[in-house]
Each structure stands twice: as C-alpha cells, then as structure tokens.
N, C-alpha and C positions, 0 to 999 in steps of 0.2 A: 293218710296216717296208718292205714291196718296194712300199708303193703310196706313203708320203714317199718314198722314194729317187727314184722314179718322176719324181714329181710336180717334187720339186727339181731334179732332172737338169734334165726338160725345161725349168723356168725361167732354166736356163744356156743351152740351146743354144736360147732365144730370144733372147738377147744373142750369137748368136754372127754376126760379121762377114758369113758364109758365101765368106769373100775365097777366091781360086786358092790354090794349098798354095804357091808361091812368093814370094807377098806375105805370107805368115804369118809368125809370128818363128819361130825355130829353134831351143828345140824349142817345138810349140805345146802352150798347155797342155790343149786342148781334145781332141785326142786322150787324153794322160794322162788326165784325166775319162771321157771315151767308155768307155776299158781298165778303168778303178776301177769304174765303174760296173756296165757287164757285168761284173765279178768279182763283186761282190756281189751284182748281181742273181742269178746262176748259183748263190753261196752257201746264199742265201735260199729258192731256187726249188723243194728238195725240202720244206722246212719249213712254206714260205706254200701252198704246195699242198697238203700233206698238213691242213693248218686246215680250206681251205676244203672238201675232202671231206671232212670229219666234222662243218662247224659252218655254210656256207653254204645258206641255204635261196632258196625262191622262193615265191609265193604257191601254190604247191602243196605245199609241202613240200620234205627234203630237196632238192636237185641232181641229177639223173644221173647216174651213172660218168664218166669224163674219157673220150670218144669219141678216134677215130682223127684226126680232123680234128687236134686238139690234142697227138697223139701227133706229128704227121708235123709242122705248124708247128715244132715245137722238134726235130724231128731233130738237125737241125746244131750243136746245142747240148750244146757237150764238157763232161762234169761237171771242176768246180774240181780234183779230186784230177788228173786226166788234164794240165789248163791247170798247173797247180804242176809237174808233174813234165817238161814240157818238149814 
C-alpha cells in the first residue's frame, strides 16, 4: 500500500503548476494532498516496516536490522496518534 500511495502521489505532483503560493487558488488543493498523504504515509509506516523486517530479502538472504541511519532520517516523524490529538 505505501509504495501505490507513493507512486500515485508522486504522479500528482508532476502535474503540479509549481506556481508562487499567491498565484495558487485559495485553498490549494495540492497542499490538502501533500497533508492526506503524509497521514497515511505515517499510518502505514509502522505496518509496511514491520513486513519488510520479517519478509524482505536480498541476494543474501534475510535484510539487516533497520540501522541508525534510518532511525535518525525519520526522527521528525510525529506518529499519527500524536498528529490526531493536536
């Protein structure tokens, strides 16, 4: 599901104008996307990870544990319960 989401999203925001935020209508709808998106990505995100540690391989076998590299990229990334409540 998070790699369609993904995949669709980005097919939107190659159709997007990339006009100044003054020339956009008000409201634009392309923000609302942007926000729906990240929601559901952030939804998805302990789900589709928890797959791919259990069932992603490489030509060696299993994956590696999720290293720090991948911990710290998503720091910034407020779980949904946290984004819902305000």
């Amino acid at each position: 599901m998070r790699i369609l989401l993904i995949h669709d999203y980005r097919r939107a925001v190659l159709k997007d104008p990339l006009l100044p935020q003054q020339l956009l209508p008000d409201p634009w709808a392309g923000a609302a996307a942007r926000t729906l998106c990240g929601t559901i990505y952030k939804t998805l995100l302990p789900a589709a990870e928890g797959w791919v540690d259990r069932h992603a391989q490489n030509d060696r076998g299993p994956l590696p544990p999720v290293d720090q590299g991948f911990r710290q990229r998503f720091a910034s990334v407020r779980p949904v319960a946290e984004l819902q409540a305000g």
